[in-house]
Backbone bond lengths (Angstrom), bond angles and torsions (degrees), N, CA, C in turn:
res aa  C-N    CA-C-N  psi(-1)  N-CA   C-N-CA  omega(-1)  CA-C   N-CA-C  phi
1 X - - - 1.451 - - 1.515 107.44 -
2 X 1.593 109.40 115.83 1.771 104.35 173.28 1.539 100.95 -60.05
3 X 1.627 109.13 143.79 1.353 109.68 136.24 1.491 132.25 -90.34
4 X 1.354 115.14 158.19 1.761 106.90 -161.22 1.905 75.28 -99.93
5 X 1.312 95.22 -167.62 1.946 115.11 160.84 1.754 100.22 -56.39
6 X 1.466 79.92 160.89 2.029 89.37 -169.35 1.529 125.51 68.18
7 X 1.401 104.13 -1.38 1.702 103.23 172.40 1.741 95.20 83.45
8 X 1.177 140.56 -2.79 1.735 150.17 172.94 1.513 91.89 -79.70
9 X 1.314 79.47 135.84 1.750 101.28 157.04 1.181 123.47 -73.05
10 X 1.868 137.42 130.96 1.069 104.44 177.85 1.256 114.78 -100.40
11 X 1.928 110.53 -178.53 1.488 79.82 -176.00 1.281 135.99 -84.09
12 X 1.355 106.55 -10.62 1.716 122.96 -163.93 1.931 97.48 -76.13
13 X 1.618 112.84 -14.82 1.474 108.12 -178.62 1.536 90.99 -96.27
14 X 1.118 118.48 -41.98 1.784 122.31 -179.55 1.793 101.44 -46.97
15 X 1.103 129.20 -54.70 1.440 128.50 179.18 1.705 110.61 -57.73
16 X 1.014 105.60 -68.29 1.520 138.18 168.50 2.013 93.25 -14.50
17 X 1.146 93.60 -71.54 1.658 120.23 -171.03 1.324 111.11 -51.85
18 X 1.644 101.00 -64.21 1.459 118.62 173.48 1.997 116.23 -44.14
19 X 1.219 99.08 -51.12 1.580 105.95 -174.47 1.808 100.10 -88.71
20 X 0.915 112.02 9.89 1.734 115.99 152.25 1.235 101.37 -77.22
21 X 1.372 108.65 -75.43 1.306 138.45 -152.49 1.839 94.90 -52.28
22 X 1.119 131.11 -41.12 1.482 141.52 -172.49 1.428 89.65 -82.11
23 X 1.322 149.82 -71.39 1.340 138.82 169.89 1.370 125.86 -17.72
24 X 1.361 117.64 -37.96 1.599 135.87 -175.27 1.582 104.55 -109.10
25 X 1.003 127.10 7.56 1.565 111.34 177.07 1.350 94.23 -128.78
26 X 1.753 139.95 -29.53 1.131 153.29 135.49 2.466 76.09 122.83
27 X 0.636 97.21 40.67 1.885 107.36 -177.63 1.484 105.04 -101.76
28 X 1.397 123.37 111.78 1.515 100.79 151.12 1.107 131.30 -77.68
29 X 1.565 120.73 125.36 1.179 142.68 156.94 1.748 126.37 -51.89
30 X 0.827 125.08 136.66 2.043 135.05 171.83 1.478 94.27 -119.95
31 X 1.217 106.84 136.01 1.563 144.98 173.39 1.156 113.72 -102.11
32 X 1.265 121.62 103.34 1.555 127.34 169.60 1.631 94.42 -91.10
33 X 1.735 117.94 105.48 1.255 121.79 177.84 2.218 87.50 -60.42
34 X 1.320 115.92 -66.11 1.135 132.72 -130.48 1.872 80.09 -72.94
35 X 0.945 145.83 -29.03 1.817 136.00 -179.34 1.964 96.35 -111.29
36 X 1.063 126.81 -3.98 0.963 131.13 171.04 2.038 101.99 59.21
37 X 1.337 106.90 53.78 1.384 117.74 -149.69 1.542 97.33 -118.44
38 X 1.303 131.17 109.42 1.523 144.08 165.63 1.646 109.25 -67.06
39 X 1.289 108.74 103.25 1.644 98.72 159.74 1.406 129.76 -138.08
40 X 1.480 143.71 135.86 1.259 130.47 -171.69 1.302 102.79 -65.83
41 X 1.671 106.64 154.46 1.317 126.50 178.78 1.523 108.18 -105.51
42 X 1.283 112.96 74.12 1.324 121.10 -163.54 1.452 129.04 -115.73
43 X 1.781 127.69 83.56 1.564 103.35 -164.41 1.482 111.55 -75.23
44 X 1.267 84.11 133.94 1.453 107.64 175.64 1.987 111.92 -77.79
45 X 1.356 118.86 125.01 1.063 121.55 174.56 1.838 121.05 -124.14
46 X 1.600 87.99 148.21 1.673 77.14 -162.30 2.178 93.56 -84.38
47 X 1.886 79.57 142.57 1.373 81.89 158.24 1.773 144.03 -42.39
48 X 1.510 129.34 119.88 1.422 121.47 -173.11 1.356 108.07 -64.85
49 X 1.256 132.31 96.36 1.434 140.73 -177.69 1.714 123.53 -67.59
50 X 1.943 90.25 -8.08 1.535 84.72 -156.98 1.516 105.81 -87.18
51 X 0.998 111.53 25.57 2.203 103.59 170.29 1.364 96.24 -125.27
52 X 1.570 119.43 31.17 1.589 114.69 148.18 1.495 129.02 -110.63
53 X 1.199 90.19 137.36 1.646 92.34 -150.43 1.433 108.93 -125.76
54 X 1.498 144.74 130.63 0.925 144.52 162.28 1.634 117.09 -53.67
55 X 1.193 113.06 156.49 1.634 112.95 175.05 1.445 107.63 -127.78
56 X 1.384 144.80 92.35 1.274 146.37 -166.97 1.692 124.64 -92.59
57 X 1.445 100.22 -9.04 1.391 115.35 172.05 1.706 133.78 -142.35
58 X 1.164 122.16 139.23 1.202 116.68 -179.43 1.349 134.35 -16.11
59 X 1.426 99.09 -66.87 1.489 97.55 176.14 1.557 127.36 -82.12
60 X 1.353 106.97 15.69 1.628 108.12 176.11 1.950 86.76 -97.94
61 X 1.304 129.66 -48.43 1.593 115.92 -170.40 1.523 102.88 -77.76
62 X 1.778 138.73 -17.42 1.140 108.83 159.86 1.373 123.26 -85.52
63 X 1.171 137.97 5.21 1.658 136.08 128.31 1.329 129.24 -40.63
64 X 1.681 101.14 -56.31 1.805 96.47 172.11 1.401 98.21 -37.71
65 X 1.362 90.98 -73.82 2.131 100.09 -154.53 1.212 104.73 -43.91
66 X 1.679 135.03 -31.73 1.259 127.26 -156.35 1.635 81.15 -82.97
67 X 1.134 138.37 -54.98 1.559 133.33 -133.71 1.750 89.38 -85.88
68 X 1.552 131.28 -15.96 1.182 128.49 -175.28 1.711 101.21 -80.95
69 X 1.118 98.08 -42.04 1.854 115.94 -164.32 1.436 92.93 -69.58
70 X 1.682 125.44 -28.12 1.690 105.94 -168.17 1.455 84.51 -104.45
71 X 1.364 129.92 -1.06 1.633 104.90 -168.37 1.742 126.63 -76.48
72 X 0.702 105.55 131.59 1.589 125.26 -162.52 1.767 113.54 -30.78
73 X 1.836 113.65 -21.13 1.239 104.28 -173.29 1.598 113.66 -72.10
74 X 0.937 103.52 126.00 2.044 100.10 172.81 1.381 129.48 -58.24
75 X 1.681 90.13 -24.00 1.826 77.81 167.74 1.374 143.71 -119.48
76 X 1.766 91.00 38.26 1.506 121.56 172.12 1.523 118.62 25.57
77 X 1.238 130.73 51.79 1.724 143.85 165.25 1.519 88.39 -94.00
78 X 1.824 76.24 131.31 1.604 114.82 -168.03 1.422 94.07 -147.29
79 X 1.621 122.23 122.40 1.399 122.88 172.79 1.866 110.18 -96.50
80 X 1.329 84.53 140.37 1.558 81.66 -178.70 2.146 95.89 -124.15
81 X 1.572 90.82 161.94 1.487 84.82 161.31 1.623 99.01 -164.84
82 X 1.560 123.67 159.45 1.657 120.68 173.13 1.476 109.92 -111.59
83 X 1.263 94.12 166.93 1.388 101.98 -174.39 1.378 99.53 -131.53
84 X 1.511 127.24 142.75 1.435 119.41 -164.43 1.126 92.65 -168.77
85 X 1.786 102.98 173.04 1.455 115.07 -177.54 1.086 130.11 -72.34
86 X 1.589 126.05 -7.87 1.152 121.18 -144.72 1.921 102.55 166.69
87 X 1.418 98.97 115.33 1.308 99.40 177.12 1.434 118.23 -75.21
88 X 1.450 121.96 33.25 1.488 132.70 155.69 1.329 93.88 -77.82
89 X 1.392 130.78 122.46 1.360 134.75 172.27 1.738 103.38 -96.50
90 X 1.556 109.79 24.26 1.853 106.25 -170.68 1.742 80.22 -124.85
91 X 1.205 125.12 -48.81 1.107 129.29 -171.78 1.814 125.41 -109.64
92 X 1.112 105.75 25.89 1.484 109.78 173.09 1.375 121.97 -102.59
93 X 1.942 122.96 155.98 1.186 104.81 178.20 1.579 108.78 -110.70
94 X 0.924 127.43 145.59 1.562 130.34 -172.28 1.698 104.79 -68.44
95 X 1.901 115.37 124.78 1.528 96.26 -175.68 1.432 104.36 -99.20
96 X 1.536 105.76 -5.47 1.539 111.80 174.32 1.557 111.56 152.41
97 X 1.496 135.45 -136.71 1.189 123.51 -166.28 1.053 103.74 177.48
98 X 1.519 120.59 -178.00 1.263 131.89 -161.94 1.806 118.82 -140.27
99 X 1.355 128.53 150.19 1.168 109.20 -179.26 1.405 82.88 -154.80
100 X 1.604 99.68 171.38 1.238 127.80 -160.97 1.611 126.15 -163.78
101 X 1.443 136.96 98.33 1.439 107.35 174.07 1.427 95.04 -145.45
102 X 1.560 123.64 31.05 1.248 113.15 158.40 1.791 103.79 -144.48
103 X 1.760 106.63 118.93 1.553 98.06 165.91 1.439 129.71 -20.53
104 X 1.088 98.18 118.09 1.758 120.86 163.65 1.893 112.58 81.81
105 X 1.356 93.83 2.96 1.866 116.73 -173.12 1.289 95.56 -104.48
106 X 1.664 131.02 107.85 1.410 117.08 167.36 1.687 102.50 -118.49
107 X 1.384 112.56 -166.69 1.184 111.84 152.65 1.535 123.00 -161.20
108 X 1.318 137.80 156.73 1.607 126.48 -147.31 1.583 77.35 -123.71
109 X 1.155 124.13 162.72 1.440 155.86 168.87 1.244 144.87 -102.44
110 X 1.410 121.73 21.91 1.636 108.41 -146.59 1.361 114.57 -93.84
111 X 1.133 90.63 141.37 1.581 117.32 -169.85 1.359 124.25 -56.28
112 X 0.844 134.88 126.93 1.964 127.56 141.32 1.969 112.59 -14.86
113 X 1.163 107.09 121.33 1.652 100.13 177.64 1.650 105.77 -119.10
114 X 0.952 131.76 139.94 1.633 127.97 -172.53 1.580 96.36 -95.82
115 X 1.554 109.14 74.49 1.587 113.60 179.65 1.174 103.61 -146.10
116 X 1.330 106.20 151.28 1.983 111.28 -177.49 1.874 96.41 -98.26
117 X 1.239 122.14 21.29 1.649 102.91 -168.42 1.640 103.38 -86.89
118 X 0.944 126.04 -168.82 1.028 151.92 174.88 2.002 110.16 -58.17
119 X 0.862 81.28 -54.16 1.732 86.80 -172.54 1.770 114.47 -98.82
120 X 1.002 113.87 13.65 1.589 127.48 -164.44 1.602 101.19 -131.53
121 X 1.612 127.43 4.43 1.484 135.38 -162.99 1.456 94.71 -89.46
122 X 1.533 126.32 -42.77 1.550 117.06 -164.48 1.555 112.89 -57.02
123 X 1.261 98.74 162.91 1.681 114.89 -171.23 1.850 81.97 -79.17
124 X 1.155 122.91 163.53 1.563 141.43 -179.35 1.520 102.22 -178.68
125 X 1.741 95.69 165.38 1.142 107.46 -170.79 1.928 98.83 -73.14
126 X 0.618 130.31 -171.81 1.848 145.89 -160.44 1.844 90.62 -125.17
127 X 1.776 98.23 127.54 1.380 88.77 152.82 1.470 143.96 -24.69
128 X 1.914 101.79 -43.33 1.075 100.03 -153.20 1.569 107.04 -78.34
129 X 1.155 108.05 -57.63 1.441 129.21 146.42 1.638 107.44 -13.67
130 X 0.552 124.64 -102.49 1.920 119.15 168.05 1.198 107.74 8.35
131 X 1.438 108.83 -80.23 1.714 133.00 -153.20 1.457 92.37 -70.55
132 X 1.420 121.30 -16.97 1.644 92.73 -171.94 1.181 102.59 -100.24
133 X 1.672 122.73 -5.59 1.526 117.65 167.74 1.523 102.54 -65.66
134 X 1.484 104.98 -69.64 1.701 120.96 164.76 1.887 105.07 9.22
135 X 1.599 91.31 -64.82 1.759 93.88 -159.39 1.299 120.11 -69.26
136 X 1.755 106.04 -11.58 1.653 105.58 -179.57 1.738 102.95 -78.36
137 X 1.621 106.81 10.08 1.553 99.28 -179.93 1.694 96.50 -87.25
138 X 1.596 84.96 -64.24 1.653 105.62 -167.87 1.165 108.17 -34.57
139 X 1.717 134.31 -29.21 1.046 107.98 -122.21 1.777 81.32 -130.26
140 X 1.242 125.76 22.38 1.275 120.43 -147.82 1.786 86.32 -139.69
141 X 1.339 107.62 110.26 1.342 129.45 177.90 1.714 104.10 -48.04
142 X 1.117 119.44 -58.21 1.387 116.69 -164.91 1.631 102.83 -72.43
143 X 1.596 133.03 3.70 1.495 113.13 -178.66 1.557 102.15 -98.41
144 X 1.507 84.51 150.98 1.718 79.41 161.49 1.914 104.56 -120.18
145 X 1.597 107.37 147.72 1.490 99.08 -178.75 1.753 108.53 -129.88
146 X 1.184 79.68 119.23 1.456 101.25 -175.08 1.719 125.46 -77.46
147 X 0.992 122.48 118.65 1.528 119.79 -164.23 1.450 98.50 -144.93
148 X 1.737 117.84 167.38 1.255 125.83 167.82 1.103 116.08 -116.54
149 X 1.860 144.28 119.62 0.826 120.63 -176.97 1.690 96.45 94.62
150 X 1.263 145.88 21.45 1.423 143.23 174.49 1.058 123.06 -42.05
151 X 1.419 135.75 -23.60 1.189 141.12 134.94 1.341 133.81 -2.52
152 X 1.184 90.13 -100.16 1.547 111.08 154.70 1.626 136.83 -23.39
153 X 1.495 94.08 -57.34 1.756 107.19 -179.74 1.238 103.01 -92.60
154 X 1.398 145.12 -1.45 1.494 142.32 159.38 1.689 98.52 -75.84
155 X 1.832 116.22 -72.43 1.188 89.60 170.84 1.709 155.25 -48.51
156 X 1.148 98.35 -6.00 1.371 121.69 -166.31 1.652 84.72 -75.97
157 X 1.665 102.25 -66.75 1.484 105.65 -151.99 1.785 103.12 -65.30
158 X 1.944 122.18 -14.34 1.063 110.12 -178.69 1.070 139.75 -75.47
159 X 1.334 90.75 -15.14 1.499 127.68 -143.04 1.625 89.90 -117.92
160 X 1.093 145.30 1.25 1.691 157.17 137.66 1.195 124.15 -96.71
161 X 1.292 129.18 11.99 1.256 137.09 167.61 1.342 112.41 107.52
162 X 1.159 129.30 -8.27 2.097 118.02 -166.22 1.544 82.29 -83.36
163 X 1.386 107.64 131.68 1.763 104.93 162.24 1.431 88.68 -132.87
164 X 1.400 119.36 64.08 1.359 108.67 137.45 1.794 105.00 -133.57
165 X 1.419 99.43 65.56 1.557 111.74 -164.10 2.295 89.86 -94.23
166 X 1.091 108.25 -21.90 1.436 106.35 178.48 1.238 105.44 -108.80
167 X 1.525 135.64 48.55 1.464 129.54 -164.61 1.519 91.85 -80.20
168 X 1.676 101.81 -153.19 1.310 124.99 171.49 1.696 125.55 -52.52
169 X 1.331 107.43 -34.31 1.320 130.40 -163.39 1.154 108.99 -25.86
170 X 1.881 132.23 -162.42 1.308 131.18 118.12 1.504 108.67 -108.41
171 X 0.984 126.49 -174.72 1.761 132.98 -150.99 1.426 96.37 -152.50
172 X 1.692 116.09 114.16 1.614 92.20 -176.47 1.969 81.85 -139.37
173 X 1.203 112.88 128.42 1.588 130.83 -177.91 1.007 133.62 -100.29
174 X 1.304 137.35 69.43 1.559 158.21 -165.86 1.685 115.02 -14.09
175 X 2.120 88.19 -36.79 1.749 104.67 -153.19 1.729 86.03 -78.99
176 X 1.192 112.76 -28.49 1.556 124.85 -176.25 1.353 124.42 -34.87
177 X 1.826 72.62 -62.06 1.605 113.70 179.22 1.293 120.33 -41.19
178 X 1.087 100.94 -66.35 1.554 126.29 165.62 1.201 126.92 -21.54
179 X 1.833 97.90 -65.06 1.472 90.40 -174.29 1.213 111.57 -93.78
180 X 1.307 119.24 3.28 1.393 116.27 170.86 1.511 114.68 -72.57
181 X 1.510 114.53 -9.76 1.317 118.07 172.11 0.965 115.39 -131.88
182 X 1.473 127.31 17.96 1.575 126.17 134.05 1.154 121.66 -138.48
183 X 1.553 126.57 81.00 1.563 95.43 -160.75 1.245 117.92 -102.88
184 X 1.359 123.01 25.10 1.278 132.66 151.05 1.784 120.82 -80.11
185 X 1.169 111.31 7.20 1.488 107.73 161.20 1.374 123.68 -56.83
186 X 1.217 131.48 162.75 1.465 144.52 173.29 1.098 124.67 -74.81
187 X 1.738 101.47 -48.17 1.490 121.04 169.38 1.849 126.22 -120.93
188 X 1.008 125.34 -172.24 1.405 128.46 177.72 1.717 119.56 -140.30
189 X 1.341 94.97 -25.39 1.546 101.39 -160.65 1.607 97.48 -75.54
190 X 1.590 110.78 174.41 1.138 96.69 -154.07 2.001 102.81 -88.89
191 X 1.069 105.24 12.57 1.909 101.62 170.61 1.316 80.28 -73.88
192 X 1.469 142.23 -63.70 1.676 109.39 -152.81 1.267 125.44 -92.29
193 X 1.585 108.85 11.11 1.345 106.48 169.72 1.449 105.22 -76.37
């Protein structure tokens, strides 16, 4: 952005800049001459939510895994992520998780909770039960499992009992990713990606 005299932008460099700036991001830009205000002209659309699906019983998540494990792509990337009480990864309880290995197809996980409240009453699959689907990931040379923040969701899962959090797998980390290709960012998590 030129500055004019007075440390102000002017506007004829403010336009100038702006329709650079739209050249290189390939974004249209709107020009508020009168606030001298840059904004993309961008519709925003809400994500199609409807091929996400909860899994509430055993034999619906050892299908996922089975139908992921026989599915035809060779290079088996499967995103996982947890959801928990508490970003103490020493003291949190896992409320369940997430998976993923086909665009716009996810699926949520939730767990069994050993609580009398209100929201912790539904029947769910059992930790344990989980983790031993879990391990036909970990534990299976040809997957790769994709997470953000891997850190985190390894300790989570170690630190709750799955110890096959270092199986066979490969381990590939978005947040990694990231800063390996910007690592002058501010942030990592995924609001600032």
């Amino acid at each position: 952005l030129g500055l004019g005299g007075g440390g102000y932008a002017s506007l004829s460099s403010f336009v100038s800049d702006s329709k650079e700036a739209e050249n290189k991001t390939s974004l249209p830009l709107e020009i508020s001459p009168k606030d001298n205000i840059v904004t993309p002209s961008i519709e925003l659309k809400q994500n199609d939510t409807s091929a996400y699906k909860a899994i509430t019983d055993l034999s619906g998540l050892e299908k996922y895994i089975s139908d992921f494990l026989k599915s035809g792509d060779k290079k088996k990337l499967i995103a996982y992520d947890s959801e928990t009480t508490s970003l103490d990864t020493f003291n949190c309880n896992i409320l369940g998780f997430s998976l993923c290995y086909q665009a716009g197809k996810a699926v949520y996980i939730p767990l069994q909770q050993e609580t009398t409240d209100l929201f912790g009453s539904g029947e769910y699959i059992t930790k344990e039960e989980a983790y031993r689907q879990l391990a036909r990931l970990f534990t299976d040379s040809n997957v790769t499992i994709i997470m953000h923040n891997a850190k985190f969701d390894l300790k989570v899962l170690y630190n709750t009992g799955f110890e096959q959090v270092f199986g066979a797998c490969k381990l590939y980390d978005t947040m990694v990713t990231a800063w390996l290709l910007n690592p002058g960012r501010s942030g990592y998590s995924l609001e600032y990606l």
